[in-house]
C-alpha positions as CSV (number, residue, x, y, z in Angstrom):
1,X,141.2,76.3,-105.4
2,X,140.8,76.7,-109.0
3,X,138.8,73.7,-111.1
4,X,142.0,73.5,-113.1
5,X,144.1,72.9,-110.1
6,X,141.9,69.9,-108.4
7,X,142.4,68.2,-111.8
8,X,145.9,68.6,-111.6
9,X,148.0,65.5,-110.4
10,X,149.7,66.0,-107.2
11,X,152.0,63.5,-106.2
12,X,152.5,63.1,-102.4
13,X,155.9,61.5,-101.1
14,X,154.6,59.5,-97.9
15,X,157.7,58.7,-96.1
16,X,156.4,56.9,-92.9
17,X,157.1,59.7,-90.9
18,X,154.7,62.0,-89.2
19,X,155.1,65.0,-91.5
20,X,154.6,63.8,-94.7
21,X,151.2,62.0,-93.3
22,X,150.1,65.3,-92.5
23,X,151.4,67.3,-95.2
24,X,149.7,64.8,-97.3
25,X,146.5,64.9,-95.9
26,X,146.4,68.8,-95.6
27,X,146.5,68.8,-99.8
28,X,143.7,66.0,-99.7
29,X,141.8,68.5,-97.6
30,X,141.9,71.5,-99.7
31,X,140.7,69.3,-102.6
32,X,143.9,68.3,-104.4
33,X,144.1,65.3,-106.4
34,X,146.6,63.7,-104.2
35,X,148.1,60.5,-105.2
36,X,150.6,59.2,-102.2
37,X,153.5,57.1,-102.8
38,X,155.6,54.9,-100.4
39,X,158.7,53.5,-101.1
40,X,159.3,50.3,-99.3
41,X,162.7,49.2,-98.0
42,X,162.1,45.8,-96.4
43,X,164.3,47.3,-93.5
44,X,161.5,49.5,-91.7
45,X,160.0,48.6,-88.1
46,X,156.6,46.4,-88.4
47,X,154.9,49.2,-86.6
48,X,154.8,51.2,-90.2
49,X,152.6,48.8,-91.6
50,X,149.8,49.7,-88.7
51,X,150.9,53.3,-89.5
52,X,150.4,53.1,-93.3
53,X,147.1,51.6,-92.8
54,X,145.7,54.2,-90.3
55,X,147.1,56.7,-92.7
56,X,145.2,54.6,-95.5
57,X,141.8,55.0,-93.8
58,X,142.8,59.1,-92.8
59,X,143.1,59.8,-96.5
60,X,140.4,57.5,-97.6
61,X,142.6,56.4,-100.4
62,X,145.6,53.9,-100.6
63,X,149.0,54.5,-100.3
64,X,150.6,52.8,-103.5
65,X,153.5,51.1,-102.8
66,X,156.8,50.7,-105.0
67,X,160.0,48.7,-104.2
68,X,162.9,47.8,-105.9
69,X,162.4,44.0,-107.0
70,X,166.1,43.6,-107.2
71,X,166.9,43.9,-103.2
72,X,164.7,42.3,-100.3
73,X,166.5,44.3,-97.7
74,X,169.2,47.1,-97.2
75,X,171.2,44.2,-95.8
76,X,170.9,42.7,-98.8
77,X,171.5,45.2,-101.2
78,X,174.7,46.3,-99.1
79,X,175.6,42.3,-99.7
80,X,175.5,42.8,-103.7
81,X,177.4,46.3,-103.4
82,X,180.8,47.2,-102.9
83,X,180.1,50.0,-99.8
84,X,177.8,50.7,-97.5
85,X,177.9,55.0,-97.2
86,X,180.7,57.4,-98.3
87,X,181.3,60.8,-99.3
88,X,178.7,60.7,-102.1
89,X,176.3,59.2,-100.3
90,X,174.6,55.9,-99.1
91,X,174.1,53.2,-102.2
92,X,170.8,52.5,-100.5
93,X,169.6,55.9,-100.9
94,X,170.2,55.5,-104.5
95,X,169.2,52.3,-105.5
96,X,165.9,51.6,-103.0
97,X,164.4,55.4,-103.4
98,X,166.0,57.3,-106.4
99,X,165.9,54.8,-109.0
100,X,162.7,54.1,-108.2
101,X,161.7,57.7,-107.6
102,X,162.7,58.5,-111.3
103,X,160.7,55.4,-113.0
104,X,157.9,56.8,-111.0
105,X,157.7,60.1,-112.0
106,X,157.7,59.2,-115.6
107,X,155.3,56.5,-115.3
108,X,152.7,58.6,-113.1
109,X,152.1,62.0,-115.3
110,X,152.0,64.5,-112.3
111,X,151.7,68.4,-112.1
112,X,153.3,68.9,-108.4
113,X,155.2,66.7,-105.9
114,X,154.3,67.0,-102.3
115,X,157.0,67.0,-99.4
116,X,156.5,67.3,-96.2
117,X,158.9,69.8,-95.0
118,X,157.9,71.2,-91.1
119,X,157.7,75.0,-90.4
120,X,161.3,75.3,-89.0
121,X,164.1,77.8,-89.9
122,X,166.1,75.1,-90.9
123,X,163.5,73.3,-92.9
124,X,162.5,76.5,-94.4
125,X,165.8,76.7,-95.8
126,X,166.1,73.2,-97.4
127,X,163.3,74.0,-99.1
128,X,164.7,76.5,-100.6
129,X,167.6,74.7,-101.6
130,X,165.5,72.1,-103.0
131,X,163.4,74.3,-104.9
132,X,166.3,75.6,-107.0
133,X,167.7,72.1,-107.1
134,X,164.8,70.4,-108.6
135,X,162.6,73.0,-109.4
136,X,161.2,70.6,-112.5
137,X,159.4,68.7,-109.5
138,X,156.9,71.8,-108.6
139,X,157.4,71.3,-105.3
140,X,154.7,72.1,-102.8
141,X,155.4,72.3,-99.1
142,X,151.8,72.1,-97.3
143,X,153.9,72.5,-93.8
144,X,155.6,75.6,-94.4
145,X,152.4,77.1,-96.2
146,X,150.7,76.1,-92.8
147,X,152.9,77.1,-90.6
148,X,152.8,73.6,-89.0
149,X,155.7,71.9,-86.9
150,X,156.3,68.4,-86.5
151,X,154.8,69.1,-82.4
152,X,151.9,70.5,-84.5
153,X,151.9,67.5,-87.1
154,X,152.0,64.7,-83.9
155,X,149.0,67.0,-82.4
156,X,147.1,66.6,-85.4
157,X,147.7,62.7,-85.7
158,X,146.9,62.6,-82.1
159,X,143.4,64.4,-82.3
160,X,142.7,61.4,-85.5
161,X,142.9,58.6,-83.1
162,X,146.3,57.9,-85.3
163,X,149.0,57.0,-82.8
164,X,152.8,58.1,-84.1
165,X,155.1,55.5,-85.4
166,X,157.1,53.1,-83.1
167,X,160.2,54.5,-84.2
168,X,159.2,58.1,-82.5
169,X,157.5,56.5,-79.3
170,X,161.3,54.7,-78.6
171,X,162.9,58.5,-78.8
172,X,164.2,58.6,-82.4
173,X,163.6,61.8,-84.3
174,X,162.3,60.1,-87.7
175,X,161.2,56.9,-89.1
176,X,163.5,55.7,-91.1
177,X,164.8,52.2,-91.8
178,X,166.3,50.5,-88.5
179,X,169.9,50.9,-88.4
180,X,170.1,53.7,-91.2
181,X,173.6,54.1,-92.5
182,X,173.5,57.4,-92.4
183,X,173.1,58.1,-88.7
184,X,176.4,59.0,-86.3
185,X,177.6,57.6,-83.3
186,X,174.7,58.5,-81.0
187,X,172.4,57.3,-83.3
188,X,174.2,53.6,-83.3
189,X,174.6,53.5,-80.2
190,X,171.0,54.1,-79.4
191,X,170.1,51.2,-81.9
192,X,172.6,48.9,-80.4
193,X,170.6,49.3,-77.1
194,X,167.2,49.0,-78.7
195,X,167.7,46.5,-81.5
196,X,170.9,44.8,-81.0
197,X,170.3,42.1,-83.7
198,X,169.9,44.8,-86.1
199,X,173.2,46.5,-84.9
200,X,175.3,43.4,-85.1
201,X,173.9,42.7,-88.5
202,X,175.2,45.7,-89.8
203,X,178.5,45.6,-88.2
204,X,179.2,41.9,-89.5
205,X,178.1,44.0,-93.2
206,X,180.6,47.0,-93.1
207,X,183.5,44.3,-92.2
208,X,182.5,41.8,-95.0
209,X,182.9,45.3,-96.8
210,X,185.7,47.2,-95.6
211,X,183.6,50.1,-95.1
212,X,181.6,51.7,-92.5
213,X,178.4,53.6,-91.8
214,X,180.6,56.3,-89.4
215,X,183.4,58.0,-90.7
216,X,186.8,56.5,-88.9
217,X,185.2,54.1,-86.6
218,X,183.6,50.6,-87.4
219,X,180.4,50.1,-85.4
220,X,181.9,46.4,-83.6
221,X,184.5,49.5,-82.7
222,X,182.5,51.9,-81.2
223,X,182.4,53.0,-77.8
224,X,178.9,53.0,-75.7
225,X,178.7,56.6,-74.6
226,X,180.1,58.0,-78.3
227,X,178.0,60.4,-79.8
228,X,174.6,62.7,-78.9
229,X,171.6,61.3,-79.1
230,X,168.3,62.6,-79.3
231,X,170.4,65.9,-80.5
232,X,172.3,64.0,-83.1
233,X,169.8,62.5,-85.6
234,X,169.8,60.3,-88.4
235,X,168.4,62.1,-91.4
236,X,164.6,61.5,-93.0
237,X,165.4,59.3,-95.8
238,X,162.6,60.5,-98.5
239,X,161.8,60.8,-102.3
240,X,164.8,63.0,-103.0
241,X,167.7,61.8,-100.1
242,X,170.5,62.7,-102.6
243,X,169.6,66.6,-101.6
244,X,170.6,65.9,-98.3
245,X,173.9,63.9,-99.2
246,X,176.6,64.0,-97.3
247,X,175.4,66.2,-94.5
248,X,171.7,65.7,-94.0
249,X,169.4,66.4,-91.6
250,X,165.6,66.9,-91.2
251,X,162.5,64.9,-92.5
252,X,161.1,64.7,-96.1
């Protein structure tokens, strides 16, 4: 690597999920100057702070941490909105990651952006798609470079003495907030039988609302046994969610 490019600024999007730790930690180890950024939700499991920490002492360097000061939780920032996910997307997505991901990149000059994008066909392919989308974010994909699948990425984290998230060790395929609005029918279901608090919370929100996470069903509607779940998956809520609106899937 070039003496120009280690002086470059490399922002890495750190997600909580397994493949942005590692793609992360892959530029740290070729000798970029990697400066990881988590956006916090206040609706995560408490297993991400144990997570974010291990990561903390992987990298040798801290994670910086950025949350909208206007909302505690999604629950309360679905309270102070008037839906909770539709056809252009989930008002979460937009108000807890992209308007913070756009102060960010303007207060933090950067060269390159870091996502963490896994050696998959389909993966492959929404990079591509997100390289012609945003291709003023010089995107890097350390994954894909690598040739390293999420297996590959848990192997890694495995072999650092880091263990995986909670979320992943309870059967979900990412790590994103619990009860994410953007998951199906399988997905719901599956949280209603792991964290029932958090599934009644949300269905009390989308009738206070008049709107729901699933199209043409309200969750306190839903049938147990609705939906496919671990093959239906809630998408990987990262730095740029609003590529993946209205049908997303994968991790960022």
């Amino acid at each position: 690597m070039s003496a120009e490019l280690k002086k470059s600024v490399t922002i890495g999007w750190w997600s909580g999920g397994i493949t942005s730790a590692v793609a992360i930690k892959h530029a740290i180890d070729i000798g970029r100057n990697v400066v990881p950024i988590y956006f916090e939700t206040g609706s995560t499991h408490s297993d991400n702070v144990r997570f974010k920490e291990k990561c903390e002492e992987w990298y040798n360097m801290p994670i910086l941490t950025f949350k909208n000061p206007k909302y505690e939780s999604v629950l309360d920032l679905l309270s102070k909105t008037t839906y909770v996910n539709g056809p252009h997307g989930a008002e979460c997505t937009r108000s807890l990651k992209k308007e913070v991901r756009q102060r960010i990149e303007k207060w933090i000059p950067h060269d390159y952006q870091i996502f963490g994008f896994e050696y998959a066909k389909k993966e492959i392919k929404r990079a591509k798609r997100f390289s012609e989308q945003y291709p003023e974010a010089n995107p890097i994909y350390p994954l894909i470079e690598t040739q390293t699948t999420k297996e590959n990425c848990l192997y890694i984290l495995q072999q650092a003495g880091i263990a995986a998230p909670e979320m992943y060790r309870l059967g979900y395929k990412n790590n994103n907030c619990l009860g994410c609005v953007k998951g199906g029918m399988g997905y719901w279901n599956k949280i209603r039988d792991d964290f029932p608090e958090t599934f009644d919370a949300m269905a009390k929100m989308e009738r206070v609302k008049k709107h729901s996470c699933i199209n043409g069903v309200f969750l306190d509607e839903l049938e147990r046994g609705r939906g496919h779940y671990p093959t239906e998956i809630a998408p990987e809520c990262g730095a740029y969610c609003e590529i993946e609106e209205p049908n997303a899937e994968g991790e960022a």
